[in-house]
C-alpha positions as CSV (number, residue, x, y, z in Angstrom):
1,X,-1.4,-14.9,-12.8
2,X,-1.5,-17.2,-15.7
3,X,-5.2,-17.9,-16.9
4,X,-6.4,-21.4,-16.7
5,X,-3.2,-22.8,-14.5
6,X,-4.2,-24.6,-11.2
7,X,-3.1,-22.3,-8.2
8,X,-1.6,-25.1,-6.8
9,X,0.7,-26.1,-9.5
10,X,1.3,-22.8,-9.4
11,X,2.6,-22.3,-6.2
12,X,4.7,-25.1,-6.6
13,X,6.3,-23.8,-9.7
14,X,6.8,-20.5,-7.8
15,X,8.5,-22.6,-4.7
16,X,10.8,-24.3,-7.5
17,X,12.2,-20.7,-9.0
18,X,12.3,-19.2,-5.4
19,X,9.3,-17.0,-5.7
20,X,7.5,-16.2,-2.4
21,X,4.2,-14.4,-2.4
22,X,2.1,-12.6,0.5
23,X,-1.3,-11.0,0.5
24,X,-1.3,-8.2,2.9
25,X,-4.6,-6.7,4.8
26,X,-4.0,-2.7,3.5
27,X,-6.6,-0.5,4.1
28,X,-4.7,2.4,2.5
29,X,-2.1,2.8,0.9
30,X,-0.2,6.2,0.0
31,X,2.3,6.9,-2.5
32,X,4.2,10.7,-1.8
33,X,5.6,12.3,-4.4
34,X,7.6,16.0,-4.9
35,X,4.6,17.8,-6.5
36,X,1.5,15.1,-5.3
37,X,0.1,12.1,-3.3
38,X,-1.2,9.3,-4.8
39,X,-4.1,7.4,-2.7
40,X,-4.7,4.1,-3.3
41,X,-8.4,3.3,-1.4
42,X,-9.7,-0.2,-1.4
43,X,-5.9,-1.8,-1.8
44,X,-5.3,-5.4,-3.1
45,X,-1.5,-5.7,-2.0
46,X,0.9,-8.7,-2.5
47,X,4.4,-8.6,-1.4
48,X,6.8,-10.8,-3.9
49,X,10.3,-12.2,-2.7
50,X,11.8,-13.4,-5.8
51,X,15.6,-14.6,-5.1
52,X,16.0,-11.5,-2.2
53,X,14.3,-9.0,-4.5
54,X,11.2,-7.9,-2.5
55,X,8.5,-6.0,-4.8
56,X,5.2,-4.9,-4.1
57,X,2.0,-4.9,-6.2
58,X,-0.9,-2.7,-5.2
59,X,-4.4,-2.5,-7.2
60,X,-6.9,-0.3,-6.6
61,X,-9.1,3.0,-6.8
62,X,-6.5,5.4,-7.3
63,X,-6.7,8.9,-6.4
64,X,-4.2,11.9,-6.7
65,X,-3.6,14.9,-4.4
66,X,-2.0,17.8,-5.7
67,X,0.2,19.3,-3.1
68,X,0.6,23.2,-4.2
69,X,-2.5,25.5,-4.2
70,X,-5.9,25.1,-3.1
71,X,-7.0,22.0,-2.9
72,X,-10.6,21.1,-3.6
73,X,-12.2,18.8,-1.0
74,X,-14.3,15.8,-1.7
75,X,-17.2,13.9,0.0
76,X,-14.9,10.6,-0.8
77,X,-11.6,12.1,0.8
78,X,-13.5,13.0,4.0
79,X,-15.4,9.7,4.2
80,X,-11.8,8.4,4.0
81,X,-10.6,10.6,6.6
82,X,-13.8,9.3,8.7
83,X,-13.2,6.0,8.0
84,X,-9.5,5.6,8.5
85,X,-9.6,8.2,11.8
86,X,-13.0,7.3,13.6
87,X,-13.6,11.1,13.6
88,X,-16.6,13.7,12.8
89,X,-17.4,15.0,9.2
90,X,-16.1,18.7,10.9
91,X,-13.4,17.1,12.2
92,X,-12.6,15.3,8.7
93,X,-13.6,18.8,7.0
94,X,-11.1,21.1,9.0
95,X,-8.3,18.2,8.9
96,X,-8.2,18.5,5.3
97,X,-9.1,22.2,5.1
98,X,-5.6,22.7,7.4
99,X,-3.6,20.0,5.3
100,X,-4.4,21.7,1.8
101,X,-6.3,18.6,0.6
102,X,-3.7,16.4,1.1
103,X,-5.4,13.2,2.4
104,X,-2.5,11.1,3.6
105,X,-1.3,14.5,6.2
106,X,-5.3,14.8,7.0
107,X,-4.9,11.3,8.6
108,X,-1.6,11.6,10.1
109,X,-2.8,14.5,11.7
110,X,-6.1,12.8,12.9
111,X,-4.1,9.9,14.3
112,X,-1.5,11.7,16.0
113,X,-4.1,14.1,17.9
């Protein structure tokens, strides 16, 4: 957070103004939108409780789906698909052909079959 501070000293000053902060193990994280999706592969997520205030902080290899149209499908959004679902590159393929591109309904999809 602050370059060349200990971590320790720093999380004792963050004890002292009431800051709590926890890594969490994502493996995807998706933001919907009206008009898109925004896919965040390869997430580094910390949750932040400052005084009752709970943020979240996500970093990572951001990708975005449009929703309307035709949606052109990549070799990374099906090796997503594969990864996150434990299915075929056909089954991937059609998933995503069905959803419009849209990676995040792909996977739900997959999951709830």
């Amino acid at each position: 957070m602050f370059p060349g501070m200990n971590p320790r000293e720093m999380q004792k000053a963050m004890k002292r103004l009431g800051i709590r902060q926890e890594e969490i193990d994502a493996e995807l994280v998706i933001i919907k939108t009206a008009d898109k999706d925004l896919v965040i592969k390869n997430p580094q997520v910390s949750r932040v409780n400052m005084m009752g205030q709970e943020t979240f902080q996500v970093v990572g290899d951001i990708t975005e789906v449009e929703k309307d149209g035709e949606a052109e499908i990549n070799e990374d959004d099906m090796a997503t698909v594969m990864e996150q679902t434990n299915c075929t590159k056909e089954e991937a393929l059609d998933a995503l052909e069905r959803s419009n591109g849209n990676l995040a309904e792909a996977i739900l999809k997959l999951q709830n079959k």
